[in-house]
C-alpha positions in Angstrom: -4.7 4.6 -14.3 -5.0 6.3 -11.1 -8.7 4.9 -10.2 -7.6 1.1 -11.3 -4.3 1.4 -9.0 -7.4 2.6 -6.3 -9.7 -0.3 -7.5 -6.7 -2.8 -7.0 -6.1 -1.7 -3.4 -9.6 -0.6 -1.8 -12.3 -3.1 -0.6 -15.3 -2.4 -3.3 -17.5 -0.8 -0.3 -15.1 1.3 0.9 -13.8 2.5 -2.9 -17.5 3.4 -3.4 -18.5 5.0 -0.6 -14.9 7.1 -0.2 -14.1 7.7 -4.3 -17.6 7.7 -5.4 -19.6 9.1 -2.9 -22.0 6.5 -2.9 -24.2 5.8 0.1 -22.8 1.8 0.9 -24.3 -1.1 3.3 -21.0 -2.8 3.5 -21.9 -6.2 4.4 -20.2 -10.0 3.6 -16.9 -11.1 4.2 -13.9 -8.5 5.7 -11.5 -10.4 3.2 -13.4 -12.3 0.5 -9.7 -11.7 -1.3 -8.1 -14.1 1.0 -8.0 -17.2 -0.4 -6.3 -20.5 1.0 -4.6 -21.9 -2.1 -2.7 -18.1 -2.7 -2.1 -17.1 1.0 -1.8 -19.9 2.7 1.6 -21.7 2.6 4.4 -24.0 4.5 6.9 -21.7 5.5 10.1 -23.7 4.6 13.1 -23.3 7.3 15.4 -21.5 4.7 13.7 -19.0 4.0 15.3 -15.3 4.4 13.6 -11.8 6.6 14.9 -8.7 6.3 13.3 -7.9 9.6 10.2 -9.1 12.1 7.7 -6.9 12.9 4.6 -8.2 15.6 1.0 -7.6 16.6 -0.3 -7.7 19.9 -3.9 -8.0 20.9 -4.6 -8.1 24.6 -7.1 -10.2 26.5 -7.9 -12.3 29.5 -11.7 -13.5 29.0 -11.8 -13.1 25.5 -8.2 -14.5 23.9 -5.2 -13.0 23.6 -3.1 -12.7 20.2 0.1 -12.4 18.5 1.4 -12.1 15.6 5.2 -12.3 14.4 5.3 -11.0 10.9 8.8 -11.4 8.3 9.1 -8.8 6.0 11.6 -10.6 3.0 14.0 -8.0 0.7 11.2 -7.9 -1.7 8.9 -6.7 0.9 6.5 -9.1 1.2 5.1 -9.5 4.4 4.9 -13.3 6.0 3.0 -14.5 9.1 5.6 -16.7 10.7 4.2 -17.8 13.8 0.9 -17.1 16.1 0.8 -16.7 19.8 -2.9 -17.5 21.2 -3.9 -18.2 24.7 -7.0 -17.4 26.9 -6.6 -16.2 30.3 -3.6 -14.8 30.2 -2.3 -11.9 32.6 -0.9 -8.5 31.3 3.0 -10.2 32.9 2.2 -13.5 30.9 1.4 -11.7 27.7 4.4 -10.0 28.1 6.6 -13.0 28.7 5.1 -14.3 25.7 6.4 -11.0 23.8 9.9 -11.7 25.3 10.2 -15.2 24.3 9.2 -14.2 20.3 11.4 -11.2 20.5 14.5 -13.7 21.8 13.6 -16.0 19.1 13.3 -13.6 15.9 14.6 -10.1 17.4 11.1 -8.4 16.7 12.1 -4.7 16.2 8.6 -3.2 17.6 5.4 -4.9 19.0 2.4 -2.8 17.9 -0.6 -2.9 20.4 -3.9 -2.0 20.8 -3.2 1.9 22.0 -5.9 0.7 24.6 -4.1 -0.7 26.8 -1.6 2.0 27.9 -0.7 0.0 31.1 0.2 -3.0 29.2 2.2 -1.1 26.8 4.0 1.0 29.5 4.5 -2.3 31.9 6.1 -3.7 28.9 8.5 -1.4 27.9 9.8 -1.2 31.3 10.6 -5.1 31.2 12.6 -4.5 28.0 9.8 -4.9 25.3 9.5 -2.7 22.8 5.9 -2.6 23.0 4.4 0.8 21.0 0.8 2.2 21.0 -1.2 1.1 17.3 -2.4 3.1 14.7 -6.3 1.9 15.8 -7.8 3.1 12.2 -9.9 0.0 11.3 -10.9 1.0 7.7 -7.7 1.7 7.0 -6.4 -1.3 8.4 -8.6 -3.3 6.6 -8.1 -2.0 3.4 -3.6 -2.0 3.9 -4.7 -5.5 4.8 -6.7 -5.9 1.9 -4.2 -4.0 -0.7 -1.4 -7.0 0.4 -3.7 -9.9 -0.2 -4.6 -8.4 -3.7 -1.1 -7.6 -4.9 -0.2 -11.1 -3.7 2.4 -9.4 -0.7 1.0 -11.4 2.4 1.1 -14.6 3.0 0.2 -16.6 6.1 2.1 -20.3 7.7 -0.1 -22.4 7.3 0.8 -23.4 11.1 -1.3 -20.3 11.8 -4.5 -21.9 12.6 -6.5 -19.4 14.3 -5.6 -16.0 11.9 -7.0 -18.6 8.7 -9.8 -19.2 10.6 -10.7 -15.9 11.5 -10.2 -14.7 8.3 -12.8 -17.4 6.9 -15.7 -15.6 9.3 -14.5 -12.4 10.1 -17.4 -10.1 8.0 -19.5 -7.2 8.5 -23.1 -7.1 10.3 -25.9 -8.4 7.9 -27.6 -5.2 6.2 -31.8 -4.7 7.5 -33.9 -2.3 6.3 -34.0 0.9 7.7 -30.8 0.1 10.2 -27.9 2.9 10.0 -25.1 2.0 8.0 -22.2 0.5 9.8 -19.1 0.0 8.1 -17.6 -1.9 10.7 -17.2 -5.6 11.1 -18.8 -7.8 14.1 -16.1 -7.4 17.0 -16.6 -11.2 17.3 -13.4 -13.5 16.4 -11.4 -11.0 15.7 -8.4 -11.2 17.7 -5.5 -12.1 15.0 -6.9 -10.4 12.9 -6.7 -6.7 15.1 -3.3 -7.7 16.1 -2.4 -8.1 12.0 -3.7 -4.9 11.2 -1.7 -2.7 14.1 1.3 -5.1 12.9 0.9 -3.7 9.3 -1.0 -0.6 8.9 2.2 1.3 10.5 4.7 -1.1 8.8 7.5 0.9 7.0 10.6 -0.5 4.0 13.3 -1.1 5.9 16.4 -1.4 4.1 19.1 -3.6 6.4 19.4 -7.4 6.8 18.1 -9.5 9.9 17.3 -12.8 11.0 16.2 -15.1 8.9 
């Protein structure tokens, strides 16, 4: 019972390179379990959050993202609302952070534990900005274990995460190339700022905004 609760929560590469210590190309799709008729939905004004939780991925030339995430007393976890811009300074990102944080009293803003200065800069303003858990395979496969069990779910206002998690895959396996298990840091940019959002995500047990 053990290795199908494993099975049900692991990508396939990652369960048989890890739990069967097979050799594994992993290649294809990041999240060939995300699918758009059992994540994607029309988040409907009435519905109830215990709490918000957020992911923040930095950038000026490439794009910037966040991501404001509802967690509901079932602990289900619900993208509520994207912020994506290109171009943006470290002061405007945070601005962006305040303006979320006003709106759905985000308890924590998890960012990529790169950018220390960001993340210090923020805090001072009064944004509780905190350094992310940067594990990508383990990222992936928390990610992965929600869309399985049917515990994320994405608005479908959220136009760039869907799309990014239509391409987002792993490099295309050649003879005689070193394995890589990570995917193509291409497009990517919800889809970090979800998994620093999630991976350190924790039950919380008190009422909050809906």
């Amino acid at each position: 019972r053990e290795i199908e609760r494993l099975q049900s929560i692991y990508t396939v590469q990652f369960f048989k390179q890890e739990l069967e210590a097979q050799f594994v190309q992993f290649a294809g799709l990041v999240y060939p379990d995300f699918f758009h008729a059992k994540h994607v939905i029309q988040l409907q004004p009435e519905t109830q959050f215990k709490y918000n939780l957020a992911g923040t991925d930095p950038g000026f030339a490439n794009p910037a993202a966040i991501l404001v995430v509802g967690v509901d007393v079932d602990n289900r976890y619900t993208v509520r609302e994207e912020w994506f811009e290109t171009g943006k300074t470290g002061d405007e990102i945070i601005l962006a952070a305040a303006r979320l944080h006003a709106r759905y009293k985000i308890d924590s803003f998890a960012c990529d534990p790169s950018s220390a200065s960001l993340i210090e800069d923020a805090r001072r303003k009064g944004v509780a900005f905190k350094a992310a858990n940067n594990d990508v395979r383990a990222g992936i496969n928390k990610v992965t274990e929600l869309l399985r069990t049917g515990r994320l779910h994405v608005n479908e206002e959220c136009k760039n995460l869907i799309r990014e998690f239509n391409s987002y895959a792993y490099p295309d396996p050649k003879a005689g190339a070193a394995m890589n298990e990570n995917p193509i840091k291409v497009d990517d940019h919800c889809l970090d700022a979800l998994r620093y959002c999630l991976i350190g995500a924790e039950p919380k047990r008190r009422l909050a905004i809906a």
